[in-house]
TORVEXLUM-25575 format. One record per residue (C-alpha): x, y, z; residue in one letter. Coordinates in steps of 0.02 Angstrom, whole numbers, plus 32768, in hexadecimal, padded with zeros to 4 digits. Each point is the difference from the previous one (the first is absolute). Last residue first. Example, Ala and Ser with C-alpha at 12.3 -4.5 7.8 and 13.67 -1.06 7.14 Angstrom:
BEGIN
<rec u="82AC" v="7FCB" w="8165" lummar="S"/>
<rec u="7FBB" v="7F54" w="8021" lummar="A"/>
***
This chain:
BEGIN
<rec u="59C2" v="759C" w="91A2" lummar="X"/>
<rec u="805E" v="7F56" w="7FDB" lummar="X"/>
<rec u="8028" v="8017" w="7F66" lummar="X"/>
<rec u="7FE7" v="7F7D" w="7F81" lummar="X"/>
<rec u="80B2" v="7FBE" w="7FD4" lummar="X"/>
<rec u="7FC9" v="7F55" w="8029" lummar="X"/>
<rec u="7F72" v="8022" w="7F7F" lummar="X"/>
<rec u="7F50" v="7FB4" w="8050" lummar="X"/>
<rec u="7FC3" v="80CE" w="7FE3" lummar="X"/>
<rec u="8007" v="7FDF" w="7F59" lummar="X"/>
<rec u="7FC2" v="7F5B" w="7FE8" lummar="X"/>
<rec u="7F6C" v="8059" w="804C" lummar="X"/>
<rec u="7FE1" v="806F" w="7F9F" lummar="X"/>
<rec u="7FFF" v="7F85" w="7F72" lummar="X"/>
<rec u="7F7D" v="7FAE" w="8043" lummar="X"/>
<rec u="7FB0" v="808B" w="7FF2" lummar="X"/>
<rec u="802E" v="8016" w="7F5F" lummar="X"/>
<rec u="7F88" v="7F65" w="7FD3" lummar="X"/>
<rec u="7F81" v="8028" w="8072" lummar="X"/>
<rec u="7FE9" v="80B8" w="7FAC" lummar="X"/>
<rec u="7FF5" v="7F8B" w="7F41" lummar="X"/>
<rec u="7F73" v="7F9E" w="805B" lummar="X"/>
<rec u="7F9F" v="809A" w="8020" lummar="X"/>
<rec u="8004" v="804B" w="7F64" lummar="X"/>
<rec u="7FFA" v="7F52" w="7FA9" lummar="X"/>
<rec u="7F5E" v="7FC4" w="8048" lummar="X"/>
<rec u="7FBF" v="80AD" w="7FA4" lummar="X"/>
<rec u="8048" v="7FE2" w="7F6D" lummar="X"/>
<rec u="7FA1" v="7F50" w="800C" lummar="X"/>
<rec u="7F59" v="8065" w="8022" lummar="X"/>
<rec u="8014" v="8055" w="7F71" lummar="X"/>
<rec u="801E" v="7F5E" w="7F7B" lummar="X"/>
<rec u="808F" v="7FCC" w="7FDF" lummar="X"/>
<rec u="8075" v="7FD7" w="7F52" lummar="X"/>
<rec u="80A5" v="7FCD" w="8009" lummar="X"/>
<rec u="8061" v="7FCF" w="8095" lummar="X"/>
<rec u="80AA" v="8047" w="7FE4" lummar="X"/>
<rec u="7FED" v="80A5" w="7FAA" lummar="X"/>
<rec u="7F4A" v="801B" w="802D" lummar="X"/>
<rec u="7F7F" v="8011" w="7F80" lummar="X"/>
<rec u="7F5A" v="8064" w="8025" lummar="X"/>
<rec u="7F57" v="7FBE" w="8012" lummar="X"/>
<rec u="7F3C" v="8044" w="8036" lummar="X"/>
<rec u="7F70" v="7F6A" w="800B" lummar="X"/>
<rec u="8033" v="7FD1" w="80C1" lummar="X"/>
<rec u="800C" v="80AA" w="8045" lummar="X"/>
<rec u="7F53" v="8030" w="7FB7" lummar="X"/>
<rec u="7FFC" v="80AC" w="8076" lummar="X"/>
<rec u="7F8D" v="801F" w="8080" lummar="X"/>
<rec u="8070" v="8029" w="8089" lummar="X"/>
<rec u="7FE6" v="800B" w="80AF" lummar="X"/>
<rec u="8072" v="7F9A" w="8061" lummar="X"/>
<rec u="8085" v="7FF4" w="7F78" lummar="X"/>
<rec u="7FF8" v="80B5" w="7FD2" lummar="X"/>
<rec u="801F" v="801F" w="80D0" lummar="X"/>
<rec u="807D" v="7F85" w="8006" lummar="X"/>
<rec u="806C" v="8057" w="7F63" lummar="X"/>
<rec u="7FEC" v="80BE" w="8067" lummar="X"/>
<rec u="8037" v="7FC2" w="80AE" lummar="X"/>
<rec u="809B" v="7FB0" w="7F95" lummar="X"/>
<rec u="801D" v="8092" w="7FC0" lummar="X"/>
<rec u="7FED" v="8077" w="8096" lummar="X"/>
<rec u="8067" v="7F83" w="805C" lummar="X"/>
<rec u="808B" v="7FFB" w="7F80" lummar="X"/>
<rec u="801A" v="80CB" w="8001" lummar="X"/>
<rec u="7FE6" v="7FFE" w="80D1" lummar="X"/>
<rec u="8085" v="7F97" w="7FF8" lummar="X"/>
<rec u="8079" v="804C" w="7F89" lummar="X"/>
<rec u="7FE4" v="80A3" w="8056" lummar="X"/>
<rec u="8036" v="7FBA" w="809D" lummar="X"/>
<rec u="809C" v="7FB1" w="7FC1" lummar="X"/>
<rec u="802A" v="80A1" w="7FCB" lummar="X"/>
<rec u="8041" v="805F" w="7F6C" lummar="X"/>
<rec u="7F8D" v="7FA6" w="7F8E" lummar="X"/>
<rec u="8024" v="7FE7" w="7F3D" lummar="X"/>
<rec u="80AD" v="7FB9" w="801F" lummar="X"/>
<rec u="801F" v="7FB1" w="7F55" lummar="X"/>
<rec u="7FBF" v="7F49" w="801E" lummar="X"/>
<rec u="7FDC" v="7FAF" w="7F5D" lummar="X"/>
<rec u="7F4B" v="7FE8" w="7FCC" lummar="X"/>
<rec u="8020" v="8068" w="7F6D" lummar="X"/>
<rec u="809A" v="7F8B" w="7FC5" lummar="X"/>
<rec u="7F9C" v="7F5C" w="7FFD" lummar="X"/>
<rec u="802C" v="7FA2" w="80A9" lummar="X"/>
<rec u="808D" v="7F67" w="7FDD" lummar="X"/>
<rec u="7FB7" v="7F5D" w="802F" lummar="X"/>
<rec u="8032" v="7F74" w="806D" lummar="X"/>
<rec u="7FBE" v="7F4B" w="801F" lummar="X"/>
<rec u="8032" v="7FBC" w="8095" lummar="X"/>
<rec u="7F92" v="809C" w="8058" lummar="X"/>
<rec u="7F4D" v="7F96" w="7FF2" lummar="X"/>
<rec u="7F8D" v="809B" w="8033" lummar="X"/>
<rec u="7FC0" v="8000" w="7F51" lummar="X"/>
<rec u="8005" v="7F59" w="7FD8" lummar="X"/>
<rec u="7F74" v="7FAB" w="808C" lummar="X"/>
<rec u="7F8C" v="8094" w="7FF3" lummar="X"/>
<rec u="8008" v="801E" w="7F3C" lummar="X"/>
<rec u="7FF2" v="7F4B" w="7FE7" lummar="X"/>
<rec u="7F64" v="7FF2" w="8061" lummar="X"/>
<rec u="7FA6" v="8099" w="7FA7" lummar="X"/>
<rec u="804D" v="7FA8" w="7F60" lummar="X"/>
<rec u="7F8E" v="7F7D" w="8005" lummar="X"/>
<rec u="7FA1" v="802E" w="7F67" lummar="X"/>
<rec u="8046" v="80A2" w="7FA3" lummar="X"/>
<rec u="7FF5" v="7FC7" w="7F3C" lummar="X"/>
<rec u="7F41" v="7FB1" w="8027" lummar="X"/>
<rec u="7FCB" v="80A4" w="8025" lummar="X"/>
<rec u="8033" v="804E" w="7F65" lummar="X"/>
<rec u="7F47" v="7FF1" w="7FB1" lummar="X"/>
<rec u="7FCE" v="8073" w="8084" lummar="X"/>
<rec u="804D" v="8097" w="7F9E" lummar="X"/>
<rec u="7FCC" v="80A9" w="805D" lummar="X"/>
<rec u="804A" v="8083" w="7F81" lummar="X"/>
<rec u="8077" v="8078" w="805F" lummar="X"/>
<rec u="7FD2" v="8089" w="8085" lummar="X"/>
<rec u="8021" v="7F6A" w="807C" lummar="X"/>
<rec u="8098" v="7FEB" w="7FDA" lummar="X"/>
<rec u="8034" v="80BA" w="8024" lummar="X"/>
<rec u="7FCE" v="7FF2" w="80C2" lummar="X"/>
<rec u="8049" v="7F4C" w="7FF0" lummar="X"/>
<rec u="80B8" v="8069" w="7FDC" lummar="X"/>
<rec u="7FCE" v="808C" w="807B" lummar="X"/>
<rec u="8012" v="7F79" w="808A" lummar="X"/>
<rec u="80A6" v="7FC8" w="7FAC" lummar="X"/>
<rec u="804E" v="8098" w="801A" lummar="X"/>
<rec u="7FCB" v="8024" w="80AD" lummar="X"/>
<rec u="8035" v="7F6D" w="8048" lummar="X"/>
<rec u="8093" v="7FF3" w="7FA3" lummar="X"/>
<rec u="8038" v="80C4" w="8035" lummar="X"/>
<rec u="7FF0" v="7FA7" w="80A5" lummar="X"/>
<rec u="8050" v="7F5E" w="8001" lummar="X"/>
<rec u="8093" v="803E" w="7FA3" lummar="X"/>
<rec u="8019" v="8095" w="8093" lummar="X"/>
<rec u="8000" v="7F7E" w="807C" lummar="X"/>
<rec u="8089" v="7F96" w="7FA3" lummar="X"/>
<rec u="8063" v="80A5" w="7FEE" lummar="X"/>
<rec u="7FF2" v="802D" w="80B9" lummar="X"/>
<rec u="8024" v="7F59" w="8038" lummar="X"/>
<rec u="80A8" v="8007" w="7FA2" lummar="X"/>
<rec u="800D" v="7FAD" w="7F44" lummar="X"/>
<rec u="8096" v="7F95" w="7FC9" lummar="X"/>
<rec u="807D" v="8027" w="7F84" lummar="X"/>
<rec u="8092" v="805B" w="8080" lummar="X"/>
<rec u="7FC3" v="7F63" w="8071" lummar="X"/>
<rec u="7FA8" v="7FFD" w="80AB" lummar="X"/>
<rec u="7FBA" v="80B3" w="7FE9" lummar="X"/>
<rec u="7FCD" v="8064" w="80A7" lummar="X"/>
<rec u="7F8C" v="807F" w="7FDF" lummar="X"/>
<rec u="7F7E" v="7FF4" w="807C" lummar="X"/>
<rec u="8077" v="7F9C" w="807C" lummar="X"/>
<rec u="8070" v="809F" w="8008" lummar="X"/>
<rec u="7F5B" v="8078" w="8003" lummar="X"/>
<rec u="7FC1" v="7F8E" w="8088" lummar="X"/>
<rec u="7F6D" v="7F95" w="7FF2" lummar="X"/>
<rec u="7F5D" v="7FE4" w="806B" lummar="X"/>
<rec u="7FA6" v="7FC4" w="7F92" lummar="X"/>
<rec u="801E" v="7FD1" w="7F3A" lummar="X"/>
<rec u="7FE4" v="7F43" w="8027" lummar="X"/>
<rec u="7F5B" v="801B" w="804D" lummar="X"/>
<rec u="7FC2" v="8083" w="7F88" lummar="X"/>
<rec u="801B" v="7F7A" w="7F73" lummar="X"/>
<rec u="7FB3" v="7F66" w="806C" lummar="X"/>
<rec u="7F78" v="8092" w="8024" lummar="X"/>
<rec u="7FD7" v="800B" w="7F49" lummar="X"/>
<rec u="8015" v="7F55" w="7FC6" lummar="X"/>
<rec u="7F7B" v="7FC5" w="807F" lummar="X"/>
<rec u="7F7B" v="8071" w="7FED" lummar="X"/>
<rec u="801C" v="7FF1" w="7F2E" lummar="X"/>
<rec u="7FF5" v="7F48" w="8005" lummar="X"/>
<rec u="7F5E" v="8017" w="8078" lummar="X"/>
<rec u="7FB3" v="807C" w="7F9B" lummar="X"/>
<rec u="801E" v="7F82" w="7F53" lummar="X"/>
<rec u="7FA8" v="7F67" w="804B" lummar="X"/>
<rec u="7F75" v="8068" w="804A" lummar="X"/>
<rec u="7FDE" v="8055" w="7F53" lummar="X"/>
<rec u="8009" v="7F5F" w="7FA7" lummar="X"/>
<rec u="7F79" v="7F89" w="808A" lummar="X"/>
<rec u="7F91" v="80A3" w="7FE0" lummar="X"/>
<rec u="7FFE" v="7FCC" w="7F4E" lummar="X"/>
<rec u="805E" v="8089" w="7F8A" lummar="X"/>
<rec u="7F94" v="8054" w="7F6B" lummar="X"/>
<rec u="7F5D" v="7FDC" w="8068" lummar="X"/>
<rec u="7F5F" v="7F93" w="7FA8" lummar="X"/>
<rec u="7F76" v="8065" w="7FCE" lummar="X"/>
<rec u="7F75" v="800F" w="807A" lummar="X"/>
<rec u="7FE7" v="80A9" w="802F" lummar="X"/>
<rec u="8007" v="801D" w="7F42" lummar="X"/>
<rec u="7F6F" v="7F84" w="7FEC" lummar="X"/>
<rec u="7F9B" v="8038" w="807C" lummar="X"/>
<rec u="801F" v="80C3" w="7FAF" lummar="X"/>
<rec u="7FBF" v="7FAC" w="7F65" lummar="X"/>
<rec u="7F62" v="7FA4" w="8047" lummar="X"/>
<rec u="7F8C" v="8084" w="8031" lummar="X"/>
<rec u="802F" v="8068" w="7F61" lummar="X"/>
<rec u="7FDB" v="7F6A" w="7F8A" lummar="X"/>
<rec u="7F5C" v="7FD9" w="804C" lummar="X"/>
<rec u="7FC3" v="80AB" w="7FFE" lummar="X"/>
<rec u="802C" v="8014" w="7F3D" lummar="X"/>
<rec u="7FA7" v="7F59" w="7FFF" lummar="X"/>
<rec u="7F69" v="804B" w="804F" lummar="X"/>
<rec u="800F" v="8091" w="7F8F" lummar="X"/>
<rec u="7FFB" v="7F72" w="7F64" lummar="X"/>
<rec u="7F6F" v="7FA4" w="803B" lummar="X"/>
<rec u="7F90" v="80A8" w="801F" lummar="X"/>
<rec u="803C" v="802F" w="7F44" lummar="X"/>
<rec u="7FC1" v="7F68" w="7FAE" lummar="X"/>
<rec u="7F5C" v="8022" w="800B" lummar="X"/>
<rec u="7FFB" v="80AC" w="7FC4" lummar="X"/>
<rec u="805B" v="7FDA" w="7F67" lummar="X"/>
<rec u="7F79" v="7F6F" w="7FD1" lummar="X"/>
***
């Protein structure tokens, strides 16, 4: 009886090898391809909107302040980029936590709200101390090339990344809880934001002139 059976159990040993790496070839992608496309392009387009509004500046222009409590371009640049890279390392640490898909339902339509509130500036907000500007870069220069090797950095996780963006959460102060890919959305919808910013800046009557 033993020796019959084993010929039907090798052959579903077979079967189950044959079909396994099918399977895993198969399996569903962390972020749809529709996801990944979405996010690129917000990041594309914040990025050189930010590089856009930095060109070309002067050193007076650079650090020009409209108000003794206001920030200059340099200090709104330099916010942008030690955000970028901050919270980029803060969905590198989410996803070392738990997944927990059974907060999904906490985070739905809040990729939209993040988009449309973020870079809304009638509604202000004071930066967390350690996102402060404190003159980290002695250059405009080096500030650039510091945000573009970030930013280069956060679309190349997003293009190739295997991560379960959608099943991995952390709180935010003002929003509440979101998924990965939401942080994400916010990276490059919090640069849009100060931005615009930048640019009230530089619309200062007292803006100088070169």
């Amino acid at each position: 009886m033993q020796r019959k059976r084993t010929p039907v159990l090798l052959a579903l040993a077979v079967l189950c090898l044959v079909m396994f790496p099918a399977f895993a070839q198969t399996a569903p992608p962390t972020l749809t391809p529709q996801e990944r496309e979405f996010a690129l392009k917000q990041f594309e387009a914040t990025r050189d909107n930010f590089l856009k509004s930095i060109a070309g500046l002067s050193p007076k222009q650079w650090t020009f302040k409209p108000a003794p409590d206001r920030w200059s371009v340099a200090e709104v640049a330099e916010h942008i980029a030690v955000s970028e890279s901050a919270m980029f390392s803060l969905v590198q640490k989410m996803m070392q936590s738990p997944a927990a898909p059974e907060k999904r339902d906490q985070v739905k339509g809040k990729d939209e709200m993040i988009l449309q509130r973020v870079p809304d500036r009638s509604h202000k907000a004071q930066a967390p101390e350690f996102l402060r500007p404190t003159g980290r870069w002695a250059t405009e220069a080096e500030l650039t090339k510091a945000f573009e090797d970030s930013r280069a950095a956060t679309m190349e996780y997003i293009r190739t990344t295997n991560d379960d963006l959608r099943d991995h959460f952390f709180d935010h102060p003002v929003f509440g809880t979101l998924d990965g890919y939401q942080w994400l959305l916010l990276i490059s919808a919090h640069s849009a934001r100060h931005t615009a910013q930048i640019e009230e800046v530089k619309a200062d009557p007292n803006f100088p002139k070169d």
